[in-house]
N, C-alpha and C positions, 0 to 999 in steps of 0.2 A: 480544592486546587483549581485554578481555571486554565483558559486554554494554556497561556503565556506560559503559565509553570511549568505545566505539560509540556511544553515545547522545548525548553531549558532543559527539562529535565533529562530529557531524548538526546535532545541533542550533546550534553556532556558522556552519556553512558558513549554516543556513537562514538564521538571523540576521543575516549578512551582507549576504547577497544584498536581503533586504528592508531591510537599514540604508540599500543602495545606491540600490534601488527611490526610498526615501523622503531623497535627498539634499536635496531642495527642500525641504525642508520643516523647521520648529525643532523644538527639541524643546519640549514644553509640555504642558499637563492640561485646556487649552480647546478641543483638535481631537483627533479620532479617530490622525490621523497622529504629531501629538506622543507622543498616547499611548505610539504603537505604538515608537515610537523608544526612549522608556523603556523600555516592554518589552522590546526587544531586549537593550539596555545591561544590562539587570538580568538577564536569562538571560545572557550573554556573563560578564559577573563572576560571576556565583554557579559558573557550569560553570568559569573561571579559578581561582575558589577552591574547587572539588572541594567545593561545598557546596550542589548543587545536591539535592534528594531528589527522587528517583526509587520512582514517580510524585509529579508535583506538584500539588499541590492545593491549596494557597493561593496568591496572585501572579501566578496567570496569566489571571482575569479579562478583562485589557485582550484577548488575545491569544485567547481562546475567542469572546468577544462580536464584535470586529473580524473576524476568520473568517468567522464562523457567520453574522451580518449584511454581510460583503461593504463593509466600509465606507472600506477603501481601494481597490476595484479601478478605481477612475476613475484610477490612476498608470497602469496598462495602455496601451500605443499606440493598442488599441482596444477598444471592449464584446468581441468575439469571442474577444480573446485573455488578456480576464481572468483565464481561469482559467489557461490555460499560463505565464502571465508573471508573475501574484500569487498567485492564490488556492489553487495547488498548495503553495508555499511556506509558507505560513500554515498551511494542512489540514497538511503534514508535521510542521511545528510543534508544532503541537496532539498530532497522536499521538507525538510525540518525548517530550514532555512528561507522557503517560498510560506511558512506560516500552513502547516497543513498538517493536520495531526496523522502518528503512522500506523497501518494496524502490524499488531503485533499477536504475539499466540494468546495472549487471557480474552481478545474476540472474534478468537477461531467461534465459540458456541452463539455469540450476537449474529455474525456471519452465514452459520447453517443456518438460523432462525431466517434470517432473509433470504438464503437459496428455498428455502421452504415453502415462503410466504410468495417465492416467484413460481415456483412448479407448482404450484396450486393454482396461481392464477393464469397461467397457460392451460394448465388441463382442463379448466371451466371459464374458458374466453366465452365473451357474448359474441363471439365472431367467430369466422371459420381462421384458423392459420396458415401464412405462408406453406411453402418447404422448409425455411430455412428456421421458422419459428417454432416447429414441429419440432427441428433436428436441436434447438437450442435443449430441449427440454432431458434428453441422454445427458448431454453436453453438463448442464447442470448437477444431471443426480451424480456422474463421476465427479466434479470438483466437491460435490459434497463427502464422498465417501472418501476421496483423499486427502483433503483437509482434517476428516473426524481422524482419520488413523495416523494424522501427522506425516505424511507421506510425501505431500506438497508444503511449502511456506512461501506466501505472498511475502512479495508482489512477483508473478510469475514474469509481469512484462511482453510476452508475445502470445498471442490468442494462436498460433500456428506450431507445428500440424494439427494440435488436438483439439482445437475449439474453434474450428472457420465458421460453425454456425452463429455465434456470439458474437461473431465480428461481422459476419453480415448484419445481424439483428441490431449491432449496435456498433457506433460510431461517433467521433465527436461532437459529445457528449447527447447527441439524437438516438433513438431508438425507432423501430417497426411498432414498437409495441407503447409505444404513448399513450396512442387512444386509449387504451386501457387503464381501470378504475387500480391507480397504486401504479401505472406499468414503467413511466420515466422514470420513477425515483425508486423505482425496484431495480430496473436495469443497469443503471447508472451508477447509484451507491453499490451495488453485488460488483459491475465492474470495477469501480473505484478499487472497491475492496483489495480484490483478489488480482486482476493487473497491473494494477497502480501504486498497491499498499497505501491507500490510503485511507482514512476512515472518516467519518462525520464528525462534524465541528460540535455536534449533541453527544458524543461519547466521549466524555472527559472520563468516565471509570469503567471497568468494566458491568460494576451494578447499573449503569445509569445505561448502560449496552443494552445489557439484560432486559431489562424492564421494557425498553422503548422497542426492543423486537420482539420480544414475549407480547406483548399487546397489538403490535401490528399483526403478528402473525395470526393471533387468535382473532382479530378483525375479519383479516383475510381468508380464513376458512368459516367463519362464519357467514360472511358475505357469499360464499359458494357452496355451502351445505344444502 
């Protein structure tokens, strides 16, 4: 399956689930909800008729503004769990729709492999470290331990209060830590990951995850053994 299908394919489950969210409701062009429902309907046929363009840039409107303003999360059981129960859906959406694959939980374990392969190479920099690059390296072993235990699901979206070190260190899409051998595209892709939900355009499966971090990593500690 390649990206495209990947993508379609994301994108009908999200669709879905938000068709189901909004079963109460009509469909119509007078409420935010109606909207959304069209929206849906009309990403669902176009990805049915493989005439969807990837990224899309006209038509999706309804589905950026509704997001980005929060304008269904009153479907939610409650304010606290808007976002786990809508507003992750929607945000998936949106970046489904900018042609960007999502991570989802089968590369929670590609994910550790790469917070792994970056606390390795912090703790044997050829260099001395910041403060802030120092404080990155807590910062990390907790996203790993609550991601393994399922505690957390990306995309968290704000590095604040618990992770100011990783936004010092990193930033669009620059890092502190570049000069370092692996250290852009360790920073970058871990943030993607886990802030952003998004994953690499090389992980169409979870085996093809697997593999590609399972050999970096083991790169990466061999390089600092």
């Amino acid at each position: 399956m390649n990206k495209k299908n990947k993508i379609y394919q994301d994108i009908t489950q999200n669709c879905d689930i938000i068709l189901n969210l909004l079963k109460p409701f009509e469909a119509e062009n007078e409420t935010p909800e109606g909207r959304m429902i069209y929206q849906c309907r009309w990403l669902k046929e176009q990805v049915a008729a493989d005439k969807l363009p990837l990224p899309t840039e006209d038509f999706v409107h309804t589905l950026k503004y509704v997001s980005a303003e929060g304008l269904i999360g009153h479907v939610a059981s409650s304010r606290e769990t808007e976002w786990q129960e809508v507003g992750i859906y929607l945000y998936r959406l949106v970046v489904l729709v900018d042609n960007k694959l999502i991570t989802k939980k089968e590369y929670i374990p590609a994910t550790l492999n790469l917070i792994d392969a970056l606390i390795n190479l912090l703790q044997h920099a050829p260099r001395p470290l910041s403060k802030h690059e120092q404080g990155l390296i807590p910062e990390l072993q907790q996203l790993k331990t609550l991601l393994a235990e399922a505690k957390i699901e990306p995309p968290l979206m704000s590095y604040f209060p618990d992770y100011p070190n990783f936004r010092k260190v990193y930033r669009l899409n620059k890092s502190t830590i570049d000069d370092l051998p692996n250290g852009k595209y360790l920073c970058r892709t871990v943030a993607n990951l886990i802030f952003e939900g998004v994953r690499p355009d090389t992980w169409l499966t979870q085996e093809d995850a697997d593999r590609e971090t399972r050999a970096l990593l083991q790169k990466q500690q061999g390089a600092t053994a």
